[in-house]
N, CA, C and O of each residue as an XYZ file, in Angstrom:
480
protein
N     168.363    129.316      5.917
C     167.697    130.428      5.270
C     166.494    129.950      4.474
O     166.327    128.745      4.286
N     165.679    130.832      4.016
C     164.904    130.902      3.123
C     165.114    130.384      1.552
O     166.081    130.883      0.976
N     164.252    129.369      0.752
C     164.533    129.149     -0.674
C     164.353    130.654     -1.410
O     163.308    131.226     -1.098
N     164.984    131.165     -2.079
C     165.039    132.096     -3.027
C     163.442    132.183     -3.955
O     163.058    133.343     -4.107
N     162.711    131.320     -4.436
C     161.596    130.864     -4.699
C     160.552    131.419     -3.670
O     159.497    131.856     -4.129
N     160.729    131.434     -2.508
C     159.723    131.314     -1.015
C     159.774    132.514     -0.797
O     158.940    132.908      0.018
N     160.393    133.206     -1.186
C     160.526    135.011     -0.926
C     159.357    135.447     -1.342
O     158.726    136.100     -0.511
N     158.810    135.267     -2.513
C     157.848    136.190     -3.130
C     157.019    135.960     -3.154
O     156.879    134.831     -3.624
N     155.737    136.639     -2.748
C     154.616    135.957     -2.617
C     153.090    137.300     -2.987
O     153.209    138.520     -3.106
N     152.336    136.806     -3.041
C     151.153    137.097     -3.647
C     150.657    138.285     -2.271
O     151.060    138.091     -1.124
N     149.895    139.285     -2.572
C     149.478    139.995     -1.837
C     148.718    139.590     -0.775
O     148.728    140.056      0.365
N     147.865    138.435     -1.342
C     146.544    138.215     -0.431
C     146.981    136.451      0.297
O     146.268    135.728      0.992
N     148.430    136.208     -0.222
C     148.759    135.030      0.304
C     148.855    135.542      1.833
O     149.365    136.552      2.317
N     148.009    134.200      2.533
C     147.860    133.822      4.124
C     149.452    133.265      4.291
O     149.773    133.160      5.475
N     150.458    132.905      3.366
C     151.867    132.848      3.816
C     152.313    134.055      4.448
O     153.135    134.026      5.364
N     151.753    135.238      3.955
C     152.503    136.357      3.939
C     151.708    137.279      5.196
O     151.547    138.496      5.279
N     151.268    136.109      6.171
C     151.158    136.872      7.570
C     151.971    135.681      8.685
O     152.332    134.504      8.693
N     151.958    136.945      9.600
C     152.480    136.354     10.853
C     151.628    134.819     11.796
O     150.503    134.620     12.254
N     152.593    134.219     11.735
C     151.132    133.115     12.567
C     151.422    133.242     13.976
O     152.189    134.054     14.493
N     150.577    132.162     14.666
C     150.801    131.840     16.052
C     151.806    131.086     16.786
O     151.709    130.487     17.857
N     152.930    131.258     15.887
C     153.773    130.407     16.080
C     154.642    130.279     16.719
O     155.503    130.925     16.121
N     155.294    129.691     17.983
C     156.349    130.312     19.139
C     157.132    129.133     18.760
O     156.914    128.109     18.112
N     158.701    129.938     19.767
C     159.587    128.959     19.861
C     159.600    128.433     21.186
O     158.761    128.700     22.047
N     161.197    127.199     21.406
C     161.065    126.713     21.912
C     160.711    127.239     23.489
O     159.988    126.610     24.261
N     161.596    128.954     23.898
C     161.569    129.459     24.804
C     160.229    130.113     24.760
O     160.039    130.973     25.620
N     159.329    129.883     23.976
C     157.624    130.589     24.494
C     157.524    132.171     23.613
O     156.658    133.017     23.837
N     158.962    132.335     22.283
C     158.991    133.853     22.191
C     157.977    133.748     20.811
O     158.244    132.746     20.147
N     157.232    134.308     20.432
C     156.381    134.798     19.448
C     156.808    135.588     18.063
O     158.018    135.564     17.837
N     156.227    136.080     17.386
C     156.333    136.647     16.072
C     156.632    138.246     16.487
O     157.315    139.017     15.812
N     155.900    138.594     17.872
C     155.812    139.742     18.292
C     156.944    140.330     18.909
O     157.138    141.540     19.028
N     157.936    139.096     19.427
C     159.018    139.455     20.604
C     160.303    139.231     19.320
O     161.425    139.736     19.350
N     159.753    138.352     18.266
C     161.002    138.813     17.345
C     161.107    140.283     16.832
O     162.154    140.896     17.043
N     160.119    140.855     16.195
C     159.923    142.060     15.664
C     160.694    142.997     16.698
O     161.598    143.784     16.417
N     160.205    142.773     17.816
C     161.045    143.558     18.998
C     162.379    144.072     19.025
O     162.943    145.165     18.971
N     162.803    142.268     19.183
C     163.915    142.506     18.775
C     164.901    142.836     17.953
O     165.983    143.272     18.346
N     164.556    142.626     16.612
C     164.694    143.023     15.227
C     164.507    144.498     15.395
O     165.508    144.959     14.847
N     164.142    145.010     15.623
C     163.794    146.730     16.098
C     165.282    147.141     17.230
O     165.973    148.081     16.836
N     165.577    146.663     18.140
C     166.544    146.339     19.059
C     167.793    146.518     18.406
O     168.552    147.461     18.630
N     168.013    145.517     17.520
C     169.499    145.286     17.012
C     169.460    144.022     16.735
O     169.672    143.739     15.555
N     169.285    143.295     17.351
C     169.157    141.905     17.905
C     168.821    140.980     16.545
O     167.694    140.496     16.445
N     169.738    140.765     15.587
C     169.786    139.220     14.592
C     169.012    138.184     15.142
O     169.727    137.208     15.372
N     167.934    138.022     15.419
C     167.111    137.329     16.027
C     166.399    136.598     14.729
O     165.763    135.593     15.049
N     166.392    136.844     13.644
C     165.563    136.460     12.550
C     166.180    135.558     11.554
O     165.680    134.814     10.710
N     167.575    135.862     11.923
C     168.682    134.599     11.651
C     167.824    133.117     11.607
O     167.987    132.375     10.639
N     167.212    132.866     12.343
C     166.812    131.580     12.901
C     165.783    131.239     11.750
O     164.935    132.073     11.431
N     165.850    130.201     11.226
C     165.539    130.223     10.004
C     164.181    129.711     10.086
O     163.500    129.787      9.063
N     163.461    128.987     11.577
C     162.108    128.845     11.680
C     161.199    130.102     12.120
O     159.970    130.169     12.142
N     162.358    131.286     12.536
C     161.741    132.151     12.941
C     160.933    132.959     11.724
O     159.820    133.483     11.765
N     161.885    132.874     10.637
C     161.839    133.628      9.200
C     160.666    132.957      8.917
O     159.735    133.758      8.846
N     160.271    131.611      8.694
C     159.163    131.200      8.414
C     158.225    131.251      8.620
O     157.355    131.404      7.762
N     158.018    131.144      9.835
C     156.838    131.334     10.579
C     156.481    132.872     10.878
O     155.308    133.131     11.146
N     157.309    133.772     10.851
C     157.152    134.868     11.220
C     157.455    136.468      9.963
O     158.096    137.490     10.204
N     156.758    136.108      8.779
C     157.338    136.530      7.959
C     157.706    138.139      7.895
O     158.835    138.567      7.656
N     156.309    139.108      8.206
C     156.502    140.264      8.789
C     157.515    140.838      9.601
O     158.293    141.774      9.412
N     157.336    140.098     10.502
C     158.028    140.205     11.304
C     159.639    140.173     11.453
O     160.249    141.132     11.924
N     160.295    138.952     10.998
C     161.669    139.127     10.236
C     161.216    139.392      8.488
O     161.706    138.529      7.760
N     160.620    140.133      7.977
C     161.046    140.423      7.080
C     161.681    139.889      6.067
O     162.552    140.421      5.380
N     161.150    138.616      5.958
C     161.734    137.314      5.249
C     161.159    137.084      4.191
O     161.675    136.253      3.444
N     159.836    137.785      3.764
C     158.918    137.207      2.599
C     158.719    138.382      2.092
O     158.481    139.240      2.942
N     158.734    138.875      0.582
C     157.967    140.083      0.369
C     156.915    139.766     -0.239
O     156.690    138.577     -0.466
N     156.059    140.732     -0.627
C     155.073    140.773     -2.139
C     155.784    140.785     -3.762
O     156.641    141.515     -4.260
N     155.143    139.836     -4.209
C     155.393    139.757     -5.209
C     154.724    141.401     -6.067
O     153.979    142.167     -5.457
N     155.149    141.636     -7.403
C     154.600    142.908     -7.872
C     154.648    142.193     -8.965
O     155.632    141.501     -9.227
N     153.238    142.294    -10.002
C     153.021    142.113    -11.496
C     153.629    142.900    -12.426
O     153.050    143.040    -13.503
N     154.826    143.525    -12.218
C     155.937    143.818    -13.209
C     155.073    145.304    -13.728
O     153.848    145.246    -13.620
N     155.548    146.335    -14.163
C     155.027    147.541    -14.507
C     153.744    147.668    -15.087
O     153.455    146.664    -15.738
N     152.804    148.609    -15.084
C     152.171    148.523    -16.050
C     151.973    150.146    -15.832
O     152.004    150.839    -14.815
N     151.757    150.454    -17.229
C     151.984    151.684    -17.673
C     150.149    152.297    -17.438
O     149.086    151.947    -17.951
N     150.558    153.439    -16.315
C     148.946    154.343    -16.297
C     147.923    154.786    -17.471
O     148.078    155.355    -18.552
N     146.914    154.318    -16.837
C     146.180    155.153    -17.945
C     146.149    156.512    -18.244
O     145.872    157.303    -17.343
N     146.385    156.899    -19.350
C     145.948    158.240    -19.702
C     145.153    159.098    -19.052
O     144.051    158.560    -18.949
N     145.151    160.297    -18.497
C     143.970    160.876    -17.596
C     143.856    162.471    -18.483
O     144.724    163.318    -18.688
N     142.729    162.432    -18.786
C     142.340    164.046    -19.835
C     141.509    164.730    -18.661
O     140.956    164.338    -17.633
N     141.671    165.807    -19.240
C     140.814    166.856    -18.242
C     140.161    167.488    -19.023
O     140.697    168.072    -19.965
N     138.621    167.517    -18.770
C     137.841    168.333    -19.461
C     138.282    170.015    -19.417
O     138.228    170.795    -20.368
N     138.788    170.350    -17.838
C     138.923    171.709    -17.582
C     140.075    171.609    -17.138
O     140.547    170.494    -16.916
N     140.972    173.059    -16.847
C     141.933    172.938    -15.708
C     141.713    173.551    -14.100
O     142.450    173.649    -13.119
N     140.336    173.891    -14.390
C     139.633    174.442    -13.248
C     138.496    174.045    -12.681
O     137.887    173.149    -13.267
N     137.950    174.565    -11.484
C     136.377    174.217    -11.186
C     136.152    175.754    -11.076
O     137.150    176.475    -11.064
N     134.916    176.304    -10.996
C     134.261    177.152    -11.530
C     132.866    177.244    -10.931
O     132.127    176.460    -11.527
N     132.256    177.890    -10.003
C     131.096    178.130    -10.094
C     130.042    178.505    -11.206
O     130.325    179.673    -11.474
N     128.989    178.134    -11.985
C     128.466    178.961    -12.515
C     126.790    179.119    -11.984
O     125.945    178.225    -11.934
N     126.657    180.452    -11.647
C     125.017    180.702    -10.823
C     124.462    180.806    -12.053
O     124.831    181.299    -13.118
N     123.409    180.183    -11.644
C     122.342    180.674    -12.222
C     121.477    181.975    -12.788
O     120.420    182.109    -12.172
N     121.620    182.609    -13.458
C     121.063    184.113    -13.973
C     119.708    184.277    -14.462
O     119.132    185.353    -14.619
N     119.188    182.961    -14.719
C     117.493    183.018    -15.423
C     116.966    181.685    -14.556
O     117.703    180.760    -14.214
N     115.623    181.778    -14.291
C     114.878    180.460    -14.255
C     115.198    179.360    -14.569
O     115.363    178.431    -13.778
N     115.316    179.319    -15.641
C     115.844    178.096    -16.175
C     117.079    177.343    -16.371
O     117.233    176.346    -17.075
N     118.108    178.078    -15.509
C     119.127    178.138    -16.208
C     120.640    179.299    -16.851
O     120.769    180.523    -16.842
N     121.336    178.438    -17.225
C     122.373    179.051    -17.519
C     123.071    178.320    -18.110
O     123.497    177.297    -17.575
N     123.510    178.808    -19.949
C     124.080    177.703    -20.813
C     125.607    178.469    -20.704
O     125.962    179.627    -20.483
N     126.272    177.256    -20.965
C     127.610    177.715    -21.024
C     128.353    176.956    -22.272
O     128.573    175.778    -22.553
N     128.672    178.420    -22.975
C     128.761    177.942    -25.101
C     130.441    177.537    -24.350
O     131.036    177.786    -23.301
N     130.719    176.700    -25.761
C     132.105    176.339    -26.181
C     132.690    177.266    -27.139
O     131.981    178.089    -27.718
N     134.031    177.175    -27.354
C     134.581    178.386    -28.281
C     134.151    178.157    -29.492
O     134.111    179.129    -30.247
N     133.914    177.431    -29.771
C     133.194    177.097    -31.214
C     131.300    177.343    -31.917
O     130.704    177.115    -32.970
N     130.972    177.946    -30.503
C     129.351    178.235    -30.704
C     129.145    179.669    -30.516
O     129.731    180.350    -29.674
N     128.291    180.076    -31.336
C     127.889    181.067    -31.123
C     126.348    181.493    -30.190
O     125.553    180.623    -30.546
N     125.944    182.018    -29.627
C     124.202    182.095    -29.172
C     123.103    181.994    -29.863
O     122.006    181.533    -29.547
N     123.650    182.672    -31.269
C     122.645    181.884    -32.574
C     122.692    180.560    -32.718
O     121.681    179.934    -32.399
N     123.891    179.810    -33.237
C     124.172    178.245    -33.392
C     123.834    177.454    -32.035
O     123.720    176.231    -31.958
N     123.721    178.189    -31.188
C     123.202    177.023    -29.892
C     121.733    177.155    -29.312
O     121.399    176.425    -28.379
N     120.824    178.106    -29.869
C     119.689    178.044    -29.984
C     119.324    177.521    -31.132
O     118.342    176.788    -31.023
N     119.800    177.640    -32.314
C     118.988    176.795    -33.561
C     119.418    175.305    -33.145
O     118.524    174.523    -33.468
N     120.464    174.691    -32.553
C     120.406    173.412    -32.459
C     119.717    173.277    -31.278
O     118.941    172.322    -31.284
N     119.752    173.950    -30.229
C     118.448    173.114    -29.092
C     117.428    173.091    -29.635
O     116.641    172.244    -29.212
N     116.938    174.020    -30.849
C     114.945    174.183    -31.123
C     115.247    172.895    -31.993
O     114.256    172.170    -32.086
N     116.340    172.446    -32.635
C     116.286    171.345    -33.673
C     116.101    170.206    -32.290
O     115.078    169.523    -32.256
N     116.908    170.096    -31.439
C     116.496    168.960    -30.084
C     115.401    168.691    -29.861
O     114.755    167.677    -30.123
N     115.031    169.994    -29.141
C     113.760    170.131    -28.675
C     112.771    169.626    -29.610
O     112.118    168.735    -29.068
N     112.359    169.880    -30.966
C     111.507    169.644    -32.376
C     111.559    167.999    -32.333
O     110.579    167.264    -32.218
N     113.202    167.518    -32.475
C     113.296    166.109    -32.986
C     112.349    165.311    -31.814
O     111.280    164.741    -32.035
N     112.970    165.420    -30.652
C     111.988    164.769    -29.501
C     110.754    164.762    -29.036
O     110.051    164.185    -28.206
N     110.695    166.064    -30.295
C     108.122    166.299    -29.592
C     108.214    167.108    -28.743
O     107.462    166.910    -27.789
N     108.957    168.121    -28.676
C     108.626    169.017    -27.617
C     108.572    170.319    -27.756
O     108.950    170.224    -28.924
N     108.440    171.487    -27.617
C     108.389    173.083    -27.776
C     109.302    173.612    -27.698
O     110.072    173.341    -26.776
N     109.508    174.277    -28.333
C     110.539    175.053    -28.927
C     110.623    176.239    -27.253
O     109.668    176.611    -26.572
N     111.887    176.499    -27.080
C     111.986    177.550    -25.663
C     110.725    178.793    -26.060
O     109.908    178.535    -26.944
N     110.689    179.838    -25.476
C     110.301    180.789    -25.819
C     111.138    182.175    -26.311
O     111.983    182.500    -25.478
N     111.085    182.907    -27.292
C     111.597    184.031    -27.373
C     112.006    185.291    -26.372
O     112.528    186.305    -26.837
């Protein structure tokens, strides 16, 4: 069998593919799987396990032990079209603004940066 140690292995470990490797009768990594699919304890064979790890199912991936997801916020719980109704545009207030309070702070934007105030 397999060392207990030799089981686990790294995602991107080249252990942890099948090689070109046959036995003595000419059978492959491919004709074990076969058989292993079959019924057939074929993977018993403990050079087969080695060489053929996929295939008998002899090696897994190792996993870096849990790690807890990041947090995911949602701005909305929806998507939403919103068309356009003017030229320019279409503002969309928060519950906290009013149409007065969000025009005196864009003309304060607009002012701080050098630029013109919208039009009335």
């Amino acid at each position: 069998g397999i060392d207990g140690s030799y089981k686990c292995l790294l995602e991107n470990s080249t252990a942890l593919r099948d090689g070109k490797w046959r036995d003595d009768y000419g059978h492959g990594c491919a004709w074990y799987a076969a058989a292993e699919r079959e019924g057939k304890h074929v993977c018993s064979y403990a050079p087969a396990q080695l060489a053929c790890p996929v295939a008998c199912k002899s090696r897994q991936e190792c996993f870096p032990g849990h790690v807890s997801p990041t947090p995911t916020f949602y701005a909305w719980d929806s998507i939403r079209r919103i068309d356009s109704l003017a030229p320019n545009g279409k503002l969309c207030l928060g519950s906290h603004l009013t149409p007065e309070i969000a025009r005196s702070e864009c003309e304060a934007w607009v002012t701080a940066k050098g630029g013109a105030p919208a039009a009335k």
